[in-house]
C-alpha positions as protocol buffer text, in pm:
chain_id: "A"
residue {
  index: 1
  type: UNK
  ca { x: -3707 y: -7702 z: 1278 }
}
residue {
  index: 2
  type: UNK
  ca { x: -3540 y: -7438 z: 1149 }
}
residue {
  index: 3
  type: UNK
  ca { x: -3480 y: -7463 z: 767 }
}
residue {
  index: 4
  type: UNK
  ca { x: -3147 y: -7272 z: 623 }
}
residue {
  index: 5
  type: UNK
  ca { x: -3312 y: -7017 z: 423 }
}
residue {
  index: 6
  type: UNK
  ca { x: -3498 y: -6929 z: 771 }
}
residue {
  index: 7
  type: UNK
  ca { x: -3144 y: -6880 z: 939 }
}
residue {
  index: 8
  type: UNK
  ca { x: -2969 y: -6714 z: 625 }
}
residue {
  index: 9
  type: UNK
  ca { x: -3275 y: -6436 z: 606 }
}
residue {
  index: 10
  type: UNK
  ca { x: -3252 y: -6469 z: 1016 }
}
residue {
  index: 11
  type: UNK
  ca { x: -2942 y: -6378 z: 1009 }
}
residue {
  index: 12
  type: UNK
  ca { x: -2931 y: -6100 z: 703 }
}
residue {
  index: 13
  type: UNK
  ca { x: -3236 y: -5930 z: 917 }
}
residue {
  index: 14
  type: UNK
  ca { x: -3008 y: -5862 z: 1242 }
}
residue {
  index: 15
  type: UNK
  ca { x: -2741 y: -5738 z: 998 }
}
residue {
  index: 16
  type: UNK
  ca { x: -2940 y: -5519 z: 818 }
}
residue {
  index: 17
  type: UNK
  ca { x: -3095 y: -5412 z: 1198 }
}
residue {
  index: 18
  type: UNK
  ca { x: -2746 y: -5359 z: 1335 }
}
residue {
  index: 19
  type: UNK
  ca { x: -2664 y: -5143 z: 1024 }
}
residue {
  index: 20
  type: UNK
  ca { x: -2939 y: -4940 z: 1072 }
}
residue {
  index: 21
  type: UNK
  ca { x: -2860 y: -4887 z: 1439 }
}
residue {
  index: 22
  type: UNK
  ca { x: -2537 y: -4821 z: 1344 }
}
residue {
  index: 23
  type: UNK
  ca { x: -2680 y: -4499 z: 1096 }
}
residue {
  index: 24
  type: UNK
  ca { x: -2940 y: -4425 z: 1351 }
}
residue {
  index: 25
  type: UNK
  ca { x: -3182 y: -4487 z: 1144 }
}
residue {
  index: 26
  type: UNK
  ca { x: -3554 y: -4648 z: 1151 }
}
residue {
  index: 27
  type: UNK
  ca { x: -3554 y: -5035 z: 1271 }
}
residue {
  index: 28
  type: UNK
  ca { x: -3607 y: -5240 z: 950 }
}
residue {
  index: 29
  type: UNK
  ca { x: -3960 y: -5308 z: 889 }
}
residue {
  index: 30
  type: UNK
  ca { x: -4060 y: -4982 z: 970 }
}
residue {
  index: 31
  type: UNK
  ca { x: -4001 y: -4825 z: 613 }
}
């Protein structure tokens, strides 16, 4: 099952990855 903190930080990791693809920048996790 997935538990709502698991789809709220789901969801604020694709965010912060479509940000960063936005800027060009390094895929998050990387830094």
């Amino acid at each position: 099952m997935v538990l709502p903190q698991d789809e709220s930080f789901m969801r604020l990791a694709i965010l912060q990855a479509q940000k960063a693809a936005a800027c060009n920048e390094v895929p998050v996790g990387a830094v």
